[in-house]
C-alpha positions in Angstrom: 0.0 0.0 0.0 1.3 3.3 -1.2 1.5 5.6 1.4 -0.2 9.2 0.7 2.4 11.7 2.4 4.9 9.8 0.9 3.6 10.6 -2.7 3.0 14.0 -1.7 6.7 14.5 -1.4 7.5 12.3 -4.3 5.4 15.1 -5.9 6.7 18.5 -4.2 10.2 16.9 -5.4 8.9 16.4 -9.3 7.3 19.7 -8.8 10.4 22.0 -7.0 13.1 20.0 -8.7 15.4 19.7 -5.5 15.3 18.3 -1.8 15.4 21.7 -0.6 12.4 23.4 -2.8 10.4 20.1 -1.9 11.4 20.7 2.0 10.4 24.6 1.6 7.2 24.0 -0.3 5.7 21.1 2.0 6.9 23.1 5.3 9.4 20.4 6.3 12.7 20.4 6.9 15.4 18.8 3.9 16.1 15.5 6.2 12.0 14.5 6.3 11.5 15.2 2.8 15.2 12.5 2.5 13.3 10.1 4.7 10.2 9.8 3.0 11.5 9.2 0.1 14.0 6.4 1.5 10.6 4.8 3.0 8.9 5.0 -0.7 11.9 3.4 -2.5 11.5 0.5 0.1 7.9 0.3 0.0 8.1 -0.1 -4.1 11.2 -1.6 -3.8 12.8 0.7 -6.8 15.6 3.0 -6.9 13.4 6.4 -7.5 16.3 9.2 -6.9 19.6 9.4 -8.3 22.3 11.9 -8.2 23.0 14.7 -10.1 26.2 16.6 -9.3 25.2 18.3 -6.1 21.6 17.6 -6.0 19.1 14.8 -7.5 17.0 13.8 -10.6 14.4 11.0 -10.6 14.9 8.0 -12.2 12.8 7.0 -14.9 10.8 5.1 -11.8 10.5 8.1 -10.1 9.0 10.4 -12.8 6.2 7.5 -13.7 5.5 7.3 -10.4 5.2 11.0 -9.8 3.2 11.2 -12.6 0.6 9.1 -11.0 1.2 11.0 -7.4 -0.1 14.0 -9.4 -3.3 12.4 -10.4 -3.8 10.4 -6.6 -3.0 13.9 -5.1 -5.4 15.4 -7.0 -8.3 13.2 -6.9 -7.5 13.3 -3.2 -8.2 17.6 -3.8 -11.7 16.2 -5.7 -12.7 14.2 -2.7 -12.1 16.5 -0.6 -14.2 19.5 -2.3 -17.1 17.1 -2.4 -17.1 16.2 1.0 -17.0 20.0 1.6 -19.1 21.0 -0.7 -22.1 18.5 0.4 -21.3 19.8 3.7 -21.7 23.1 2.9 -19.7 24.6 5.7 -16.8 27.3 5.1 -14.1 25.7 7.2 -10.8 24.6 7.3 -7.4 26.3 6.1 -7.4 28.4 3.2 -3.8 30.0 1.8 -4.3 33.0 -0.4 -1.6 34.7 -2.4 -1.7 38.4 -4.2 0.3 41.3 -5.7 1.6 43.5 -3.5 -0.9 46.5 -4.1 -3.7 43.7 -4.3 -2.7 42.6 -1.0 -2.4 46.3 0.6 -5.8 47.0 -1.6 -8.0 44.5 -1.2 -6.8 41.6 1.5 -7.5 44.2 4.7 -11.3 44.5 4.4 -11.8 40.8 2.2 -10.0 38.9 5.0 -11.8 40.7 8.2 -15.2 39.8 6.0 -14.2 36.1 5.8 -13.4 36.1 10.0 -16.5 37.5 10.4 -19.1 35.3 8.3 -16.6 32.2 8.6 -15.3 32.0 11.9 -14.1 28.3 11.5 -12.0 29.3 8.5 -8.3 29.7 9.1 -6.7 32.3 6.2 -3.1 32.8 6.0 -1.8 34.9 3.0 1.6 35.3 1.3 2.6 38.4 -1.2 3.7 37.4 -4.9 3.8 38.1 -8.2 0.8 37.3 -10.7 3.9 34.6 -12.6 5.4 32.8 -9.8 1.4 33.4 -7.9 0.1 31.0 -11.2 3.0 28.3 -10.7 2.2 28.3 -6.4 -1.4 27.6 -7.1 -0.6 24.7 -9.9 2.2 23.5 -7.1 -0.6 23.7 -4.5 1.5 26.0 -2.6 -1.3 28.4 -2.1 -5.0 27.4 -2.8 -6.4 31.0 -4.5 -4.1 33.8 -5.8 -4.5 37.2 -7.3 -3.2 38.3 -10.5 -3.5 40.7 -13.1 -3.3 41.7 -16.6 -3.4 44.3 -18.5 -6.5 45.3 -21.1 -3.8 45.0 -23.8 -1.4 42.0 -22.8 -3.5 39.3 -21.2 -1.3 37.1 -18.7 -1.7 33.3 -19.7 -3.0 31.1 -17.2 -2.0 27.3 -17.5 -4.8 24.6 -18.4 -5.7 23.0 -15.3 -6.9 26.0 -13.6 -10.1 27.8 -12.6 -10.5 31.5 -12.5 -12.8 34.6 -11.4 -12.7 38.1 -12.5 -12.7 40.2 -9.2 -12.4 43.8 -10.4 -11.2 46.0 -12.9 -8.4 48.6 -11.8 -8.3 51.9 -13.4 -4.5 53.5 -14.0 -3.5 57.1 -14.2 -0.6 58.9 -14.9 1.3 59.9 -12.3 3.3 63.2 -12.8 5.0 66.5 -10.8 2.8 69.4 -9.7 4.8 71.3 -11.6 4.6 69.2 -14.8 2.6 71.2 -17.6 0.1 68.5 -18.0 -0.7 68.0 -14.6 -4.0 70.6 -14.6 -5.3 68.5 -17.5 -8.1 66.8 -16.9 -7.0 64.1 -18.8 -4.0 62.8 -20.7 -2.7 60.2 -23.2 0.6 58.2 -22.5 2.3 59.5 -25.8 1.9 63.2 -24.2 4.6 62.4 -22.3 7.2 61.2 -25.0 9.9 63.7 -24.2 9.7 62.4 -20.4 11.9 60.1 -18.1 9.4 57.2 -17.3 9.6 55.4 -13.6 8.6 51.6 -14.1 9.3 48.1 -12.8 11.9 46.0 -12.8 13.3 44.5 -16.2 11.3 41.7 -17.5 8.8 42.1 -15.2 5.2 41.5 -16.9 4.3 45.0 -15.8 7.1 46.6 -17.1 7.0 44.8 -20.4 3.4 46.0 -20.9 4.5 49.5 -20.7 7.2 49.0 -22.8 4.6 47.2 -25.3 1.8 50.1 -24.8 4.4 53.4 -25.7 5.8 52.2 -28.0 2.2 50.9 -29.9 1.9 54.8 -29.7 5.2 55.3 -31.3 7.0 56.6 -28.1 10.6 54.9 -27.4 10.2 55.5 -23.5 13.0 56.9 -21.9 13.2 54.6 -18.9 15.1 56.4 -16.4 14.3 54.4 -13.1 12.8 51.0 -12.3 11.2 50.0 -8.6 9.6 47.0 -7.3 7.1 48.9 -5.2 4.7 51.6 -6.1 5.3 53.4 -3.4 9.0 54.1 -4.3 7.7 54.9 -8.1 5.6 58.0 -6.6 7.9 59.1 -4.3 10.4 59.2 -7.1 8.0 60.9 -8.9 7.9 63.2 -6.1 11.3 64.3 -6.3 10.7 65.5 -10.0 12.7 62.5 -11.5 9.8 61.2 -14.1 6.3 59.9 -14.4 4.8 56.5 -13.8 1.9 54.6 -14.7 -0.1 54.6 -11.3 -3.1 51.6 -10.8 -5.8 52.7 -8.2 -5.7 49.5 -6.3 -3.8 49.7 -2.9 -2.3 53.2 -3.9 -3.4 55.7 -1.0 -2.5 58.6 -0.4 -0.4 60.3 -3.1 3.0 61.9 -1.7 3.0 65.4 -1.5 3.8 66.9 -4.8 2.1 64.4 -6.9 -0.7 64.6 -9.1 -2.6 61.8 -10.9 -4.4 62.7 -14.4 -6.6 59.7 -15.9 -5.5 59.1 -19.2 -7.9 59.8 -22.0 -7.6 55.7 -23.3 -8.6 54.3 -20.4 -5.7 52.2 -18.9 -7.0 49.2 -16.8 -5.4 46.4 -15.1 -7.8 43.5 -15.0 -7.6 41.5 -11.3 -9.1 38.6 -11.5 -8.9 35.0 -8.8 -7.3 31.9 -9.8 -7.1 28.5 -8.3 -7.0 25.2 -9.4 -9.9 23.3 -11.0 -10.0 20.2 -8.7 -11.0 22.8 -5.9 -14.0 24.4 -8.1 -16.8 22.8 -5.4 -14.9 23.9 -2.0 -17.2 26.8 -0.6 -14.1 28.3 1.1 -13.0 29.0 -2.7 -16.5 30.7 -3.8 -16.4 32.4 -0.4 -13.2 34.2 -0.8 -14.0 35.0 -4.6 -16.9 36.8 -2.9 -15.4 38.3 -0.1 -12.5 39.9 -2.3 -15.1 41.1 -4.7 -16.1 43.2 -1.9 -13.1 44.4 -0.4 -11.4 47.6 -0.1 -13.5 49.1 -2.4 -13.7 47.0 -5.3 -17.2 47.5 -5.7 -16.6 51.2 -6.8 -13.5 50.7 -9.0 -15.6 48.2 -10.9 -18.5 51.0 -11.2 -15.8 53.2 -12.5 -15.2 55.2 -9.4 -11.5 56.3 -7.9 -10.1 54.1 -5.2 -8.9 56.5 -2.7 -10.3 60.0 -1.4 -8.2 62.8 -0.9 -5.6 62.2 1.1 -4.6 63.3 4.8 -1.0 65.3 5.7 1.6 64.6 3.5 -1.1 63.0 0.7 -2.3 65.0 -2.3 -5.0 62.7 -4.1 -5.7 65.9 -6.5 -8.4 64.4 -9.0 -11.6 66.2 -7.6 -12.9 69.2 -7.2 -11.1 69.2 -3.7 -7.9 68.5 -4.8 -7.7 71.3 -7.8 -9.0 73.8 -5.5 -6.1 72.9 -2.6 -3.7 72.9 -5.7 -4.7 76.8 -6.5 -4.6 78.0 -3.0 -1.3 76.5 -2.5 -0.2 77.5 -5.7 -1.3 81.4 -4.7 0.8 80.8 -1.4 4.1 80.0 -3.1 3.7 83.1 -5.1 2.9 85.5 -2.5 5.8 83.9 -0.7 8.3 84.5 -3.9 7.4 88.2 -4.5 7.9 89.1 -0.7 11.0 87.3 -0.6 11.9 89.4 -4.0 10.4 92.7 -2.8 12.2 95.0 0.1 10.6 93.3 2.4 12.7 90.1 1.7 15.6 91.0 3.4 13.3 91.5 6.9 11.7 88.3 6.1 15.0 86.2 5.6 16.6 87.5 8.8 13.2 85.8 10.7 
């Protein structure tokens, strides 16, 4: 009789490709994953590992053998989505993942939701990007993840998963104060040709769709900085060192000296659930889908509305009526300032 944990390892090993990502993946430490598979050889009485310079491959034993592991383990998934499923209960442990700004935007109010209705529903959630987010799901690393695409450059998503749309996310430009589009009321992406762009890093999907975008306009895009996080895109933006493509979703506040235009084409991220098909009947699934439909405002952003209100000290979302008007009287105080300082009365004003 095979054992089952045993062929989950056997699996995490085909799937990781090394002792250690198998150990890492199925919380264990690198000597348990070893010993399971020392009891599976015995128990088929086959050689399923062999070496392979510093690590190991599996034999031609192992890889049928895996290949079967995949099917048990996921028949195993079926079984147990129908046992939930007729019991119609939202328990047990559920592991989301998400984009960082999906996470920031959406998990805060989604997860608190799920406590709430749910209480016998344990969530943990991890932060990661919409590629490796796809592979951790297919892995069964995480149950549900969060990705995105862009209206222009959908992101593939392998056969053998399910998935939801959960919102779509509006983009604007984000530019200086002092930029000579930034009282526009809207903008299109090749108005800023002749500007240093802030993006992500280099061959990121992100960063290849902006790449892909200016250039379908017929702008080369000066790329002057690349950064991770949002947050460090705008606050470069900030410091007058370019413009970046800013999504709605998790963005807050805008740093002081920012302004966000919409851009005349809307620009839209489309977020959207995935996990895989085996788990289509768990209600813990269907419950999060509709929990992070929901959350932090994703209601509005689908209607078409902004995701954040003007912000508090230090945060400048300038898109309303609100923001123009603290724009002008700030605007008004920098001059007055400027012709005291240049009048006279500049000297007495310096020596204060």
């Amino acid at each position: 009789m095979l054992n089952l944990e045993r062929l989950r390892t056997l699996d995490a090993l085909a799937r990781h490709g090394s002792v250690s990502g198998a150990a890492d993946g199925l919380h264990v430490t690198t000597s348990a994953v070893s010993q399971q598979m020392a009891k599976l050889e015995r128990e088929v009485g086959q050689q399923l590992l062999a070496r392979n310079g510093r690590g190991v491959r599996l034999t031609d034993a192992g890889r049928l053998l895996a290949e079967h592991a995949a099917r048990i383990l996921s028949q195993v998934q079926l079984a147990q989505s129908d046992l939930e499923a007729r019991r119609g209960q939202v328990v047990g442990e559920l592991r989301l993942g998400a984009f960082p700004t999906a996470a920031r935007g959406l998990f805060p109010l989604a997860l608190c939701e799920l406590r709430t209705r749910h209480p016998g529903l344990a969530v943990t959630t991890t932060e990661m990007e919409p590629a490796p987010a796809l592979r951790a799901v297919q892995r069964g690393d995480v149950d549900l993840a969060l990705v995105l695409d862009w209206y222009n450059k959908p992101l593939p998503v392998p056969e053998g998963l399910s998935r939801a749309p959960i919102l779509d996310d509006p983009a604007d430009v984000a530019l200086p104060a002092t930029h000579p589009c930034a009282d526009r009321a809207e903008v299109g992406l090749e108005d800023f040709a002749d500007d240093d762009w802030i993006t992500w890093a280099e061959a990121e999907f992100c960063h290849e769709w902006l790449l892909d975008t200016l250039r379908s306009k017929g702008v080369e895009p000066r790329i002057a900085h690349r950064a991770q996080e949002h947050a460090t895109q705008l606050a470069l933006v900030a410091a007058g060192l370019g413009v970046c493509v800013a999504p709605r979703v998790g963005r807050g506040p805008l740093p002081a000296g920012v302004r966000t235009v919409p851009v005349r084409q809307p620009v839209r991220r489309h977020v959207y659930a995935v996990w895989r098909a085996d788990a289509d009947r768990r209600p813990s699934i269907r419950a999060a889908v509709d929990a992070l439909r929901g959350g932090g405002g994703a209601d509005r952003l689908r209607a078409g509305g902004p995701a954040h209100t003007e912000g508090g000290a230090g945060g400048d979302c300038q898109t309303g009526p609100k923001g123009s008007q603290r724009i002008k009287v700030l605007l008004r105080v920098i001059r007055l300032v400027v012709v005291i300082r240049a009048s006279p009365m500049g000297s007495v004003v310096n020596s204060l």
